[in-house]
N, C-alpha and C positions, 0 to 999 in steps of 0.2 A: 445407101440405106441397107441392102444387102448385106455387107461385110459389118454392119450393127447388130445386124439378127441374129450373125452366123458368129460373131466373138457371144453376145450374149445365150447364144445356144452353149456352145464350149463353157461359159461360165456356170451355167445351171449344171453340165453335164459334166463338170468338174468337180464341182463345189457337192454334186448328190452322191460322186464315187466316193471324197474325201469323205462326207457323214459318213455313207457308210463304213469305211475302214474305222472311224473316230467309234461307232456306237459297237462294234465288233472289240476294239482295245477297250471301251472299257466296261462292256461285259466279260471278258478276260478277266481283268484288273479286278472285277467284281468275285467272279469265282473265285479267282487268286486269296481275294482278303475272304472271304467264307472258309474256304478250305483254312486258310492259315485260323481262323477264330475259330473251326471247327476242333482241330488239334489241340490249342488251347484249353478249349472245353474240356474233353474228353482227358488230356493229360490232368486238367485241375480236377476229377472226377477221379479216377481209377490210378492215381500215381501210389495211394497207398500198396490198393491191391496188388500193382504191377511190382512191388517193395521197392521204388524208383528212388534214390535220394533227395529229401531235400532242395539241398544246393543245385546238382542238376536242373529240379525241377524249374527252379527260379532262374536260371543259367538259360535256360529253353524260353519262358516266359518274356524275357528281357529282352533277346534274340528274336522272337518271333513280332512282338510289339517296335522293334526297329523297324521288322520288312514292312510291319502294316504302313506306321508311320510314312517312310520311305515312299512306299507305291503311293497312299492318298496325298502326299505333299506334290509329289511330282505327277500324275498324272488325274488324280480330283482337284488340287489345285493349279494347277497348268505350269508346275514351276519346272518342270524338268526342260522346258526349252529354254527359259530365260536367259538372261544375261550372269554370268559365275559372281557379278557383283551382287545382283539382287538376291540371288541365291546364299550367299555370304551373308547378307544383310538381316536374314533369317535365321538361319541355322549359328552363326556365332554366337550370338547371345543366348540361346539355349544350349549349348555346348561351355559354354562359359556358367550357367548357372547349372546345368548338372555337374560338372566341376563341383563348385562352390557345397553341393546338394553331397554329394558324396563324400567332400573331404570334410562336411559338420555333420555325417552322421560316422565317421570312419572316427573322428573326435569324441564324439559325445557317444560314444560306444567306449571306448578307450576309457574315457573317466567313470562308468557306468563301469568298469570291473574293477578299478583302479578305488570304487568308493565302497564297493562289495567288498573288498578285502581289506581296508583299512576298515572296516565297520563291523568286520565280522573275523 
């Protein structure tokens, strides 16, 4: 009866350490994505001002919406420990249709100058 108390002590007093490491990452993880949507902000704001270009701009935009992506998939959605198949399972198919997503607008840009100049 003893040695039941004393594992189920160890289990409370393991399982209240792990919380708290778990709510410490992802208050982190939280800051993390604030700051990153904070920069966002502020570059969608003042990129005139700062005479920023453009492309940049959107180059920064693209880049920064990966890391969000990235951190809430793996650590809001608890996928960063999974299994690399389930992980695959995921992420291919959206990798495959931005694919698809890029190379019809990389197209239908191409005919959209290719129709301005035959028209004009």
């Amino acid at each position: 009866m003893e040695h039941q108390d004393e594992a189920l002590r160890y289990y409370h007093q393991k399982t209240a350490e792990e919380g708290k490491q778990t709510r410490k990452l992802i208050w982190r993880i939280f800051w993390i994505l604030l700051g990153v949507t904070s920069v966002e902000i502020i570059l969608g704001l003042f990129y005139k001002e700062w005479e920023l270009s453009w492309s940049f701009v959107k180059t920064t935009f693209l880049l920064l919406t990966i890391v969000k992506a990235y951190l809430i998939v793996a650590y809001y959605m608890h996928l960063k420990h999974e299994k690399s198949f389930l992980i695959k399972i995921i992420i291919i198919p959206f990798v495959i249709i931005g694919g698809y997503l890029i190379a019809l607008i990389l197209n239908e840009g191409n005919y959209s100058v290719i129709m301005d100049q035959w028209l004009w």
